[in-house]
C-alpha positions, 0 to 999 in steps of 0.5 A: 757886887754884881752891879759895881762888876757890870757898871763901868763897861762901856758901851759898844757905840757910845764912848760912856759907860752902861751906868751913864745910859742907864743901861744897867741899873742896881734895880734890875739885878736880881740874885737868887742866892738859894739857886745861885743864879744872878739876873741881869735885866738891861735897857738898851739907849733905844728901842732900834738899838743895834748893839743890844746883843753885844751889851748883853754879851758883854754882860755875860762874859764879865759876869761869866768870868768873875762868877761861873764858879758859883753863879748861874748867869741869865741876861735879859732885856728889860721888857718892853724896851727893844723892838727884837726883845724876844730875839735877842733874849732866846739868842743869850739863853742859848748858851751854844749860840753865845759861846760861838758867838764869844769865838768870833775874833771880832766880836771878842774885840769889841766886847773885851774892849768895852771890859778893859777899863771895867775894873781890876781884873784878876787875870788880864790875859782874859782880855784881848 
């Protein structure tokens, strides 16, 4: 289930997870089984928020990796929650940009940091 995979990251400021900032929701998940594409729509904690790409990094690369081989994977900012909505949604549908971006050390840290605890993972050396 796409939402039980996604809910229990934690966010990359706060110390909770993205279900308790209602970050992401069971609403804003859309799965198009006929063209295997999941949707995932999230609500950063404000609309200035400035880890708001690392969220929906994260959220890509989780669902990335549980789903590439069956599933498309499109994250986007819910509308009219962010101030730089449509930067950070042409910044995550730029695959080039979100795999270099997945390349960074750091970047890499913080979001398999936030995954760690996520849930049960098949292959742990997918983290850190």
């Amino acid at each position: 289930d796409v939402y039980e995979c996604i809910k229990d990251i934690i966010d990359p400021e706060y110390p909770l997870t993205l279900e308790q900032l209602n970050v992401v929701s069971l609403e804003n998940i859309i799965i198009n089984h006929e063209e295997q594409i999941i949707f995932v729509f999230f609500k950063p904690t404000v609309t200035s928020c400035s880890q708001a790409s690392l969220i929906g990094l994260s959220l890509y690369y989780k669902l990335h990796t549980v789903f590439n081989k069956n599933f498309k994977i499109i994250i986007k900012v819910v509308k009219g929650t962010h101030d730089l909505e449509d930067s950070i949604n042409k910044q995550l549908k730029d695959k080039e940009r979100v795999h270099a971006a997945l390349e960074n050390p750091q970047i890499y840290k913080t979001i398999t940091k936030g995954l760690a605890n996520s849930d049960v993972w098949e292959d742990q050396s997918l983290l850190y």
